[in-house]
ROGUPA-55837 format. One line per 8 residues: number of its first residue (from 1); their letters; for each residue x, y, z of N, C-alpha, C. Coordinates in steps of 0.05 Angstrom, whole numbers, plus 5000, padded with zeros to 4 digits. Example, Ala and Ser with C-alpha at 12.3 -4.5 7.8 and 13.67 -1.06 7.14 Angstrom:
% residues 2
1> AS> 5264/4886/5156/5246/4910/5156/5264/4934/5156  5257/4955/5142/5273/4979/5143/5258/5001/5157
This chain:
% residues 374
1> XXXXXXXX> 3590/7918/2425/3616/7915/2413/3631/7942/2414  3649/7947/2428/3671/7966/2430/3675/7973/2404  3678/8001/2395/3681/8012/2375/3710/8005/2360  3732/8003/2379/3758/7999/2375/3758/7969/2362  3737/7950/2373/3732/7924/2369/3728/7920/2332  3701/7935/2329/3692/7928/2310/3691/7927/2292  3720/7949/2280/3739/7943/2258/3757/7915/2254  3770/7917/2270/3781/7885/2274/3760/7856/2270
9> XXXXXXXX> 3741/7867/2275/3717/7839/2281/3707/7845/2243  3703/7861/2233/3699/7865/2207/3714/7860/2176  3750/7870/2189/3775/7865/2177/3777/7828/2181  3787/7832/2196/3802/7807/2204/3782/7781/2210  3768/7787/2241/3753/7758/2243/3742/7750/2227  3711/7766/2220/3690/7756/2204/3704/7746/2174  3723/7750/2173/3738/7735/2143/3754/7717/2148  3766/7718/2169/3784/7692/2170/3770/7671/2174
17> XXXXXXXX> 3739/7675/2193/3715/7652/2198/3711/7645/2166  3710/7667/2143/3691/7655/2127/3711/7635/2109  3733/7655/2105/3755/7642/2090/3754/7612/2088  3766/7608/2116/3773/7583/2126/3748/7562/2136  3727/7567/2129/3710/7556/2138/3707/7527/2125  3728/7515/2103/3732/7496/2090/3747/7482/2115  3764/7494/2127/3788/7480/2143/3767/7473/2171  3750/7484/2174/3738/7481/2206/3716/7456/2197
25> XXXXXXXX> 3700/7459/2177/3683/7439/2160/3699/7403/2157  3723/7420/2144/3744/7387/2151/3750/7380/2179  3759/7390/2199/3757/7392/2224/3733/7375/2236  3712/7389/2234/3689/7375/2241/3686/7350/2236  3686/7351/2203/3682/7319/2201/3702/7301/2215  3714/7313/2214/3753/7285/2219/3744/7291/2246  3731/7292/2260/3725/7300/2294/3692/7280/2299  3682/7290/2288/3647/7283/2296/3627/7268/2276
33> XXXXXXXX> 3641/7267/2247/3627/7258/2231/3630/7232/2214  3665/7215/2236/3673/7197/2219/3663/7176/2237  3646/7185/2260/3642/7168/2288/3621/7165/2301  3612/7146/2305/3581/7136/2311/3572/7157/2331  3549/7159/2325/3542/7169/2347/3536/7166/2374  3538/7142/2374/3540/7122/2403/3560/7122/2417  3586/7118/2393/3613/7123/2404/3626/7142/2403  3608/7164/2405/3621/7200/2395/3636/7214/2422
41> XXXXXXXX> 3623/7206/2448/3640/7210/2480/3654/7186/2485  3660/7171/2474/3685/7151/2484/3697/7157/2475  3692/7161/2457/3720/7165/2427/3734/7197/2438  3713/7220/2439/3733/7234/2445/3744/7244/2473  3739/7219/2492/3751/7218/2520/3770/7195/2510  3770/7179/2506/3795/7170/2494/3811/7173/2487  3813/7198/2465/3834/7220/2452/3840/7233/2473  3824/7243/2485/3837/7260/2506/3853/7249/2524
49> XXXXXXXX> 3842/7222/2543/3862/7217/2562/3889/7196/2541  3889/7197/2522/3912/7192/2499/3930/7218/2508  3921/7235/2496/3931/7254/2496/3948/7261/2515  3938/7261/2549/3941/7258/2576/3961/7242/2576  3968/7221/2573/3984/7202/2580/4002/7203/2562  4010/7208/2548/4015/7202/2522/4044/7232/2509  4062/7234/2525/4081/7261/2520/4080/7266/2491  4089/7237/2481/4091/7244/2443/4064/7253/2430
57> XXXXXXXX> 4047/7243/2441/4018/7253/2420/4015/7281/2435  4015/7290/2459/4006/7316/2472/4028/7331/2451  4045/7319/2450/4071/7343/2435/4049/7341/2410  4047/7327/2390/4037/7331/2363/4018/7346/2365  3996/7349/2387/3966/7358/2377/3983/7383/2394  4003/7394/2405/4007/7423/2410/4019/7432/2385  4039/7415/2371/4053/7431/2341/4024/7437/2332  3999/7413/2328/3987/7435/2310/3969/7450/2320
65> XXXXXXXX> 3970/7458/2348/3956/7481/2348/3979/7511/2348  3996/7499/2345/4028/7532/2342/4019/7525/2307  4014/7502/2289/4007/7517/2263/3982/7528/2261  3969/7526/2271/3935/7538/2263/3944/7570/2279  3957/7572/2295/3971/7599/2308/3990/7614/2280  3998/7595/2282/4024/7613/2252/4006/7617/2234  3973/7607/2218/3959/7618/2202/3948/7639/2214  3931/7629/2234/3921/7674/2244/3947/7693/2242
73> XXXXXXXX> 3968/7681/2253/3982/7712/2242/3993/7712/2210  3996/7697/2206/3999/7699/2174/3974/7716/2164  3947/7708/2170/3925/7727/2159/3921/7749/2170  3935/7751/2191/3930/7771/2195/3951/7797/2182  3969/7788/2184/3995/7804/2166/3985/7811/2147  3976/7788/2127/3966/7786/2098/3946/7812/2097  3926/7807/2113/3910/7827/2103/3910/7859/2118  3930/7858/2133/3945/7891/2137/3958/7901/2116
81> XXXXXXXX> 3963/7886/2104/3981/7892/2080/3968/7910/2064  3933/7903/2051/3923/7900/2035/3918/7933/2035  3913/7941/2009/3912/7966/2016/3882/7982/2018  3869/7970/2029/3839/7984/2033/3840/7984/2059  3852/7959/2073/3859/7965/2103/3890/7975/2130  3894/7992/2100/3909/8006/2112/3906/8022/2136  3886/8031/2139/3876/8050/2162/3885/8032/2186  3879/8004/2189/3884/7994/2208/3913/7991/2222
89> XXXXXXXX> 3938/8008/2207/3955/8015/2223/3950/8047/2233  3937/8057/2237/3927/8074/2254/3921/8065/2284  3929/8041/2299/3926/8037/2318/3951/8033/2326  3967/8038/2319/3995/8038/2330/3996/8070/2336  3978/8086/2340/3972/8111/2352/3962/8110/2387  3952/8090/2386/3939/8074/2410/3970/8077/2436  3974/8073/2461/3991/8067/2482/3998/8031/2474  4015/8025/2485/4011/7997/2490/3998/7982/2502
97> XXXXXXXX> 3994/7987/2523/3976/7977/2542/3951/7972/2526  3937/7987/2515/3919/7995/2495/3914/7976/2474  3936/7972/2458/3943/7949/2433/3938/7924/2442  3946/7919/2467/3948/7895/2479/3921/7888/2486  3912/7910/2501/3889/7896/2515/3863/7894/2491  3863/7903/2470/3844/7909/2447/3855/7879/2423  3883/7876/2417/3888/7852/2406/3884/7823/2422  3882/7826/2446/3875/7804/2475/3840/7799/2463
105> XXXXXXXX> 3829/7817/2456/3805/7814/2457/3795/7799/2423  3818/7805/2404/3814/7799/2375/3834/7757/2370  3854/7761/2389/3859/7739/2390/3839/7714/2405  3838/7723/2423/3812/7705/2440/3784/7690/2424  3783/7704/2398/3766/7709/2384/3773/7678/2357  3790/7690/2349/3811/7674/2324/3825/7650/2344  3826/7650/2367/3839/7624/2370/3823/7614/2392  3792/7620/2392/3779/7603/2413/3780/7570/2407
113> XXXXXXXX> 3772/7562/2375/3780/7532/2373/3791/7516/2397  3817/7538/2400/3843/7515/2412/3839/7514/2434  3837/7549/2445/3831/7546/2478/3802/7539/2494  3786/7531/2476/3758/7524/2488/3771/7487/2487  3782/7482/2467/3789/7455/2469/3793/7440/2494  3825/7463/2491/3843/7456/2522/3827/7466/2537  3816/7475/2551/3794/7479/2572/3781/7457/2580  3774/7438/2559/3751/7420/2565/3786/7397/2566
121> XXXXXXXX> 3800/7398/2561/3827/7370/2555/3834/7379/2585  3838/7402/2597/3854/7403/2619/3830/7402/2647  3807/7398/2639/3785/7389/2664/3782/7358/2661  3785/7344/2645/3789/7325/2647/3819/7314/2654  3836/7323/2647/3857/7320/2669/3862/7319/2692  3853/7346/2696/3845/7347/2728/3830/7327/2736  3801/7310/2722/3784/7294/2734/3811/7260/2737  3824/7257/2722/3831/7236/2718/3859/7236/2733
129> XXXXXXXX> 3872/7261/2746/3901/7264/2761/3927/7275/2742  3917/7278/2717/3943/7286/2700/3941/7323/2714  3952/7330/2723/3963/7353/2731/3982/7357/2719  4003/7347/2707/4030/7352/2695/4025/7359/2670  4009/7345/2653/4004/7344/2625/3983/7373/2620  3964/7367/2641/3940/7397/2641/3958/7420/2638  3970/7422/2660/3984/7447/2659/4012/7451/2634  4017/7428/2630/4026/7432/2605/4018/7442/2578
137> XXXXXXXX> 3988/7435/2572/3976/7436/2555/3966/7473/2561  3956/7481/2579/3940/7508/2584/3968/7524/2577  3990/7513/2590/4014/7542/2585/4019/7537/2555  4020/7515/2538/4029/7520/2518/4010/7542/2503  3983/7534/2510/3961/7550/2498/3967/7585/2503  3970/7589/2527/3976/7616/2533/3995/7627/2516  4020/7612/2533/4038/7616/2503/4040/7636/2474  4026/7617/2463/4014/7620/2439/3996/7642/2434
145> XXXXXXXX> 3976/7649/2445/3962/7672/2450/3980/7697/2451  3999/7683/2468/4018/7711/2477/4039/7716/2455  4049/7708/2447/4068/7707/2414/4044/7714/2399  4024/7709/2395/4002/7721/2371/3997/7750/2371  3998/7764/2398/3985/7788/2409/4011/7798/2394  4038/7794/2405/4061/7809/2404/4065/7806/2373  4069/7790/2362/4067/7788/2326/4051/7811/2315  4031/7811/2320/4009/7828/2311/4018/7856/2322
153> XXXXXXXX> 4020/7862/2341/4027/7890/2353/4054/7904/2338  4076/7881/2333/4099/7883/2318/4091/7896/2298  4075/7884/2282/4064/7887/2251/4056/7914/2256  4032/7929/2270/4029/7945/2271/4039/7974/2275  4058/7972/2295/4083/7986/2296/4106/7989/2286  4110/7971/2263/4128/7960/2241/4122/7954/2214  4096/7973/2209/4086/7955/2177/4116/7955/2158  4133/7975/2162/4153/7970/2125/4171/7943/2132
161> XXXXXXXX> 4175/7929/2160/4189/7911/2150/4173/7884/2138  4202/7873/2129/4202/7855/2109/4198/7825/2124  4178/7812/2123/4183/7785/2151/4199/7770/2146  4206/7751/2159/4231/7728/2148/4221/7706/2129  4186/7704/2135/4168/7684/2118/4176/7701/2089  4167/7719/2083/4169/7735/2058/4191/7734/2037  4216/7731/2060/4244/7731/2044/4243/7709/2042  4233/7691/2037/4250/7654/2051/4233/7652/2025
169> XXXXXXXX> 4200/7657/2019/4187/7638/1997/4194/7653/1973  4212/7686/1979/4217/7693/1949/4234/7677/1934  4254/7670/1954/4271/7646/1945/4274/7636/1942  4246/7613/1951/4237/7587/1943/4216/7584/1914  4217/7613/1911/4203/7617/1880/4215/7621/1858  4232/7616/1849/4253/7632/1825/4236/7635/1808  4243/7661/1797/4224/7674/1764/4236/7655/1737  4220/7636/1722/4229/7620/1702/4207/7616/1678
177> XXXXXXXX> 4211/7617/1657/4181/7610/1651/4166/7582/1650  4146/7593/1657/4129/7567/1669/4095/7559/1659  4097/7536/1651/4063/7528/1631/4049/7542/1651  4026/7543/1639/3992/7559/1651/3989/7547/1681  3997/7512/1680/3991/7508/1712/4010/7514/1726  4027/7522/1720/4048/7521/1751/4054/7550/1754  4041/7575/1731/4029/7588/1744/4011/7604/1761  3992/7580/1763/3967/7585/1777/3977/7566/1806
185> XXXXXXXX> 3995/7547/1808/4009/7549/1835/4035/7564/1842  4040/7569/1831/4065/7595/1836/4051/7618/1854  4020/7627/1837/4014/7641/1841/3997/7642/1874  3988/7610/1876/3974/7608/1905/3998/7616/1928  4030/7593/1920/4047/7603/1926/4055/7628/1937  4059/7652/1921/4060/7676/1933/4038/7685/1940  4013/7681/1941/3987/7702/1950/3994/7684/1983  3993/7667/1982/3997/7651/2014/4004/7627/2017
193> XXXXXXXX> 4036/7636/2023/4054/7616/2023/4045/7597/2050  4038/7614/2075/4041/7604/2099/4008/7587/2091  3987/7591/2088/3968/7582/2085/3974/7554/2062  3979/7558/2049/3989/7533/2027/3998/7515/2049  4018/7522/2072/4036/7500/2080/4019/7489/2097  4008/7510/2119/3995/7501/2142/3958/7481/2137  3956/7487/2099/3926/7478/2108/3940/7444/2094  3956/7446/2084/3965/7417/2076/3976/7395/2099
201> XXXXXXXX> 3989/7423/2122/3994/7404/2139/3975/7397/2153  3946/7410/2155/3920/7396/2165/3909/7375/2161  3914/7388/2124/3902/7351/2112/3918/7329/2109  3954/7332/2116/3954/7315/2114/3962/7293/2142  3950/7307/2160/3949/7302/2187/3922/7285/2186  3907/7300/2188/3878/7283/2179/3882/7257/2169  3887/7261/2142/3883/7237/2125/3904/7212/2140  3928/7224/2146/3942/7199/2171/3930/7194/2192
209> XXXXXXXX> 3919/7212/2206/3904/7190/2229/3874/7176/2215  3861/7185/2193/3846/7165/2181/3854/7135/2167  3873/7143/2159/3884/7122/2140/3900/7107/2161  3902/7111/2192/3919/7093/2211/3900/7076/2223  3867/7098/2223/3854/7071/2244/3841/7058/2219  3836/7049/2197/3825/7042/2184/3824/7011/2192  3815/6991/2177/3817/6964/2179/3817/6951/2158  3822/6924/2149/3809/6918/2125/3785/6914/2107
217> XXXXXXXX> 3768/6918/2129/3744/6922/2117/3727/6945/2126  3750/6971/2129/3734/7000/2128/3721/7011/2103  3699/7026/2107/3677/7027/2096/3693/7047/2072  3689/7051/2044/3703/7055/2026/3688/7093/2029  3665/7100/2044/3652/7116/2048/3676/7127/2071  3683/7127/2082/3707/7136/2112/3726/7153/2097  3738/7137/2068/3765/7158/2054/3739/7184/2037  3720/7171/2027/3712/7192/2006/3707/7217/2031
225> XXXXXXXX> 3686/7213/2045/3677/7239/2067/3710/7250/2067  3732/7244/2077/3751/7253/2088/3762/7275/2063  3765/7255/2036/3771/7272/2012/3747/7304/2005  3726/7292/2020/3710/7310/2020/3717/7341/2027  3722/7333/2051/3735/7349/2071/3757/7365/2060  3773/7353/2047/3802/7360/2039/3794/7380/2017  3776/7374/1992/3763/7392/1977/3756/7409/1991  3748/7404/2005/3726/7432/2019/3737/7457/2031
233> XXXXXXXX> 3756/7448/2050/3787/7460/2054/3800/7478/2031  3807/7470/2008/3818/7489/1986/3798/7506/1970  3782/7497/1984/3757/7530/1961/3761/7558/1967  3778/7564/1990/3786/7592/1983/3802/7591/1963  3829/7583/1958/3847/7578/1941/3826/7576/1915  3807/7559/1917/3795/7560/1885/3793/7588/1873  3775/7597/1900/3764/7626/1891/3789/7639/1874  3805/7640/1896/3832/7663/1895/3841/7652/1860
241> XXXXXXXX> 3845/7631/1855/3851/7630/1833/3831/7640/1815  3797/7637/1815/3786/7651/1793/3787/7680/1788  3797/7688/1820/3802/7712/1818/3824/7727/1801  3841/7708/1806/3874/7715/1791/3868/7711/1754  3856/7697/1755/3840/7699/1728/3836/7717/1714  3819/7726/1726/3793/7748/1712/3816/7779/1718  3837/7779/1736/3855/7794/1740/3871/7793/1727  3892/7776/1728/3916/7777/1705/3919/7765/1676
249> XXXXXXXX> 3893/7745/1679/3898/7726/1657/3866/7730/1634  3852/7752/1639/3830/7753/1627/3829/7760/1601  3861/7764/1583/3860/7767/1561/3866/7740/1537  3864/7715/1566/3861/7687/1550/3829/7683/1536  3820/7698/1544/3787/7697/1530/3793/7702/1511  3819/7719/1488/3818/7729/1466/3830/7693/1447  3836/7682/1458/3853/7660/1441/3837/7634/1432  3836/7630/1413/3823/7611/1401/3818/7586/1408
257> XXXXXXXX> 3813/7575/1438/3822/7559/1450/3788/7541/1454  3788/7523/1448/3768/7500/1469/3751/7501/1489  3735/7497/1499/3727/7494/1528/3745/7468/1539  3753/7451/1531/3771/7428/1540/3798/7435/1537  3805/7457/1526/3837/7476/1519/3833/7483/1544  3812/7505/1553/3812/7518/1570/3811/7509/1607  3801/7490/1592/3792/7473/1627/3817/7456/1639  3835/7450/1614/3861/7430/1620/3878/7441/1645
265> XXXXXXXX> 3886/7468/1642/3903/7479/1660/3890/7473/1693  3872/7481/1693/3848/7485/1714/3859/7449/1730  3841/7433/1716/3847/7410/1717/3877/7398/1726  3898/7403/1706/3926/7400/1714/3936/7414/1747  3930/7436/1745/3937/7450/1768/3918/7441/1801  3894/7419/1796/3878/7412/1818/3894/7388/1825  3900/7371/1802/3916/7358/1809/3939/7352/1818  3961/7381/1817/3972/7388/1827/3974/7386/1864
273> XXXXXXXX> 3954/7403/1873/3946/7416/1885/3946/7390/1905  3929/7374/1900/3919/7351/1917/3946/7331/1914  3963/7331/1905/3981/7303/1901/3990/7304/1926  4004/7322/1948/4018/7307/1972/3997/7290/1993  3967/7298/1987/3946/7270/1997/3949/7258/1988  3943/7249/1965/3937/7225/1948/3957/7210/1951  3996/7221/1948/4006/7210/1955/4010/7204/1989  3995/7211/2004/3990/7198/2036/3970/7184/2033
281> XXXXXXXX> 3951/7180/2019/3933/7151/2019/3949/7131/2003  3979/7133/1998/3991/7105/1982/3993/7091/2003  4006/7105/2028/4007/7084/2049/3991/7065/2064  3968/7070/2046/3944/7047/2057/3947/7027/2034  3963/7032/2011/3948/7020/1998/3962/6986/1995  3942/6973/1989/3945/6937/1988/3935/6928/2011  3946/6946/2036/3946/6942/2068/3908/6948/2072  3893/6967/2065/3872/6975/2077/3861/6988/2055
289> XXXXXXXX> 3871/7002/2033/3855/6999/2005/3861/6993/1974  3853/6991/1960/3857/6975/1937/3873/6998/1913  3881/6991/1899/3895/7007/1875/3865/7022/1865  3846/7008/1851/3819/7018/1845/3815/7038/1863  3808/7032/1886/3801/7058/1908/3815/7081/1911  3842/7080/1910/3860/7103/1916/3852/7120/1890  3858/7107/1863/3843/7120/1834/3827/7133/1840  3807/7117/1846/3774/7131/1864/3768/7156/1882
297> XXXXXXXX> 3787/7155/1896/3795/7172/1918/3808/7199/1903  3825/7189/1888/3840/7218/1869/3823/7234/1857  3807/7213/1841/3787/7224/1814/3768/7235/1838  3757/7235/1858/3731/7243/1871/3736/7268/1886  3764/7275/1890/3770/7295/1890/3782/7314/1876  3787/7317/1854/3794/7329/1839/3759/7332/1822  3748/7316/1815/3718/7319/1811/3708/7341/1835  3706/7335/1862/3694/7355/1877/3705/7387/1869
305> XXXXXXXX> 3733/7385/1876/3751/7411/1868/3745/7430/1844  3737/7412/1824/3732/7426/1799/3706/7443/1794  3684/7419/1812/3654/7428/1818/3657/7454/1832  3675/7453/1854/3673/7478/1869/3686/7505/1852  3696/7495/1833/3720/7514/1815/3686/7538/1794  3678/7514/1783/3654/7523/1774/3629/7536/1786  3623/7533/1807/3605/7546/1826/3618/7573/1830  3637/7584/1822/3650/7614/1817/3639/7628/1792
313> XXXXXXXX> 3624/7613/1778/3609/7621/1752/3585/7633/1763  3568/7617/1787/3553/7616/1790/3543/7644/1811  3572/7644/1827/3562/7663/1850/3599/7681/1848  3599/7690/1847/3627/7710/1834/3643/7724/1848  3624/7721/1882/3645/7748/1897/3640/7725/1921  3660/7738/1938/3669/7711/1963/3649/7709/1976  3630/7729/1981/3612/7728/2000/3586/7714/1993  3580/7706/1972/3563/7683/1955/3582/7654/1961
321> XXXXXXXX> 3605/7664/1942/3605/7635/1942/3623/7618/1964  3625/7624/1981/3633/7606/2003/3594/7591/2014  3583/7612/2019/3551/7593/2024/3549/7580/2015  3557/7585/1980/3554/7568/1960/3559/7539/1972  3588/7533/1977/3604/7519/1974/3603/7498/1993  3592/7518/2018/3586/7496/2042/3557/7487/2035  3543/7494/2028/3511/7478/2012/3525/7456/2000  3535/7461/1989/3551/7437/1967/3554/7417/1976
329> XXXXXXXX> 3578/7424/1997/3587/7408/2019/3564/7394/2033  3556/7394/2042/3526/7385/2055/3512/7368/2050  3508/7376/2006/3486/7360/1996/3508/7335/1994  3535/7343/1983/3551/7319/1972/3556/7295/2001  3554/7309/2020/3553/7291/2042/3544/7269/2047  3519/7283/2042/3495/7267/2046/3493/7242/2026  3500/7253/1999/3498/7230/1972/3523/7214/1978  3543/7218/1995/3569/7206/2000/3553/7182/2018
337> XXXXXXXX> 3552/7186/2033/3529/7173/2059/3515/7151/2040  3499/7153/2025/3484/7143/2009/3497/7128/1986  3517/7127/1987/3535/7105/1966/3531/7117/1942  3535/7151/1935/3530/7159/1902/3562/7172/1892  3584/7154/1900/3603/7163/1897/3609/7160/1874  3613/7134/1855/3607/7130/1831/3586/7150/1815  3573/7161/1817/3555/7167/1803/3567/7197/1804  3571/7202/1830/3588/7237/1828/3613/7238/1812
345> XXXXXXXX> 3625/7218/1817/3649/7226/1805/3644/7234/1771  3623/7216/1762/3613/7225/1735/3597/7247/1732  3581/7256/1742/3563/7268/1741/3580/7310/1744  3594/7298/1770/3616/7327/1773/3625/7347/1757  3649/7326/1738/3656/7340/1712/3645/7340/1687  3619/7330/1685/3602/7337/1663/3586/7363/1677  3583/7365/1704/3571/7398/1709/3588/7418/1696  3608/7407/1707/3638/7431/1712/3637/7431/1676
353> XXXXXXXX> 3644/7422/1661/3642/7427/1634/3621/7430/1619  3601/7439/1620/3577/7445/1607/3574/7478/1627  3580/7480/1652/3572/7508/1664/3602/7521/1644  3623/7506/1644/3644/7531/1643/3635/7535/1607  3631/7521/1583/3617/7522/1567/3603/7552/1562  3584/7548/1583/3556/7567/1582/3566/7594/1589  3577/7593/1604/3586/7617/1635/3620/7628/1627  3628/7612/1616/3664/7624/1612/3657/7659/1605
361> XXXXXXXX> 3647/7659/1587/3646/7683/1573/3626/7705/1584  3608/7702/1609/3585/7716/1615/3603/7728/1636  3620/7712/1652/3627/7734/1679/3643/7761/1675  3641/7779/1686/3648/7801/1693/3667/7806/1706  3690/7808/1698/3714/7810/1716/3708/7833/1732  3694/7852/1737/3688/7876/1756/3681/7865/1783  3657/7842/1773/3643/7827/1802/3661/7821/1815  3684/7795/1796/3693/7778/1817/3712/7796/1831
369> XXXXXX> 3721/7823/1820/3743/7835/1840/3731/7850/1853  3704/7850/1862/3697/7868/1876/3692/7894/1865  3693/7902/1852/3682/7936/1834/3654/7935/1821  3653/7962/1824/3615/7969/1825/3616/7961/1792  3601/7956/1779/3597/7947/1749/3577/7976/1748  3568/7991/1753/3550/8008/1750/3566/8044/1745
């Protein structure tokens, strides 16, 4: 690993992998895990020569690979900003040629997903005669690569300006006062506006093409895994909020409040958080699932969300608890598989309220921000 490399691979990659490793986990499933295994290469040669034939859907699955593009540079902005990695505008010391060919090597990296995809979409094109669509699909990809490099290089040679994302959500934020939950989304809001938008527009892309092929008698197991997914997806955001916690708001430990005082906000604000799904599984509803189910579907995620909220008691700094979280993910899978959906949804928030009980008062606001306690 090139020395010039392996700051960037330390800064940037190895975090944006772990960060987002909720969004690649939902990915997976909504790809490989909602589909027999029998029918796992039809299905996704099917999508593909869909795709191929198909101008309006090739257009959709390129918007979302320009948003999963607009999140790497968003994170990547984000965390130039930050000020421990400041040093990393020290490469705007570098020639251009230089920047280029060293960010060529950090993008390739952060956006293999897309272009290992299209690789395998545009050989099957070629096998099947779409030449028009292949090469459509590879330039948009390039494209993209190439606006990522130049964004990034911008940034670096430009850290004091102000982006146009930056000015647009200050504005879409007005300062007012606002109950405990809305500012703990205010607050996801400004920590990452572009991330808020782009991981919603994942899920709620997902949950529409789940909730389109469904049937009337799809397996009530098809929405929970997917809700799964969608939890799984916002556990950075969890973190970030326990972090904002134990940071700005750690002098609520002084107030005479409940463990059920305390947990409400938490609660209010998950449900928050999840409503533009929930309201995209209405559109199934009567048609492909029942009033009961959609309930089902809400409560099972907001149960998972909360579980994951609490497992921040357990393991305190990101680099615990994301393992944490995908274990979680895993076991809950598996009991999803197993028809213990009922039984989780109960079982969840009696964890989550008996740990925050025990644990509210033991963590250490030093851990979760990262500072030596010693």
């Amino acid at each position: 690993m090139s020395p010039l490399y392996l700051p960037w691979f330390k800064v940037i990659v190895l975090p944006f992998y772990q960060r987002h490793a909720g969004l690649f986990l939902f990915g997976f499933v909504l790809l490989f895990g909602l589909v027999e295994s029998s029918q796992l290469l039809h299905f996704h040669l099917a999508l593909m020569t869909g795709m191929l034939t198909s101008w309006v859907m090739l257009s959709l699955v390129t918007a979302s690979w320009a948003v999963y593009t607009l999140k790497v540079i968003h994170f990547i902005h984000k965390e130039l900003q930050l000020r421990p990695n400041q040093f990393m505008l020290l490469y705007q010391l570098l020639t251009q040629s230089e920047q280029r060919k060293l960010l060529w090597k950090v993008v390739l990296v952060l956006l293999e997903p897309v272009w290992a995809y299209v690789v395998i979409l545009m050989a099957v094109g070629i096998y099947f005669e779409q030449y028009l669509a292949s090469l459509f699909a590879g330039s948009a990809v390039i494209l993209l690569m190439i606006a990522t490099v130049e964004a990034v290089r911008h940034r670096i040679n430009h850290p004091e300006q102000v982006t146009f994302g930056n000015r647009l959500f200050s504005l879409l934020t007005p300062t007012f006062h606002r109950p405990l939950p809305l500012i703990f989304w205010t607050q996801s809001w400004r920590h990452q506006p572009w991330g808020v938008i782009l991981t919603k527009l994942f899920n709620l892309f997902a949950i529409y093409l789940v909730s389109s092929n469904m049937d009337d008698h799809a397996d009530f197991r098809v929405g929970a895994l997917t809700c799964l997914a969608v939890a799984v997806a916002h556990s950075s955001w969890i973190f970030e909020m326990r972090r904002f916690e134990e940071q700005q708001l750690v002098f609520l430990r002084n107030f005479p409040w409940s463990t059920w005082q305390r947990l409400a906000p938490i609660i209010t604000w998950t449900c928050l958080m999840i409503l533009p799904e929930a309201l995209l599984w209405l559109r199934a509803l009567d048609d492909k699932i029942t009033l009961f189910q959609w309930l089902a579907l809400y409560g099972w995620t907001v149960a998972v969300m909360l579980f994951f909220h609490s497992l921040s008691f357990l393991r305190p700094t990101m680099e615990s608890y994301l393992p944490a979280t995908l274990g979680a993910f895993l076991v809950l899978f598996i009991l999803v598989l197993f028809k213990a959906v009922p039984l989780l949804v109960v079982l969840l928030p009696v964890w989550t309220l008996v740990l925050w009980h025990r644990r509210y008062y033991q963590t250490d606001p030093a851990v979760m921000l990262g500072r030596s306690t010693r």
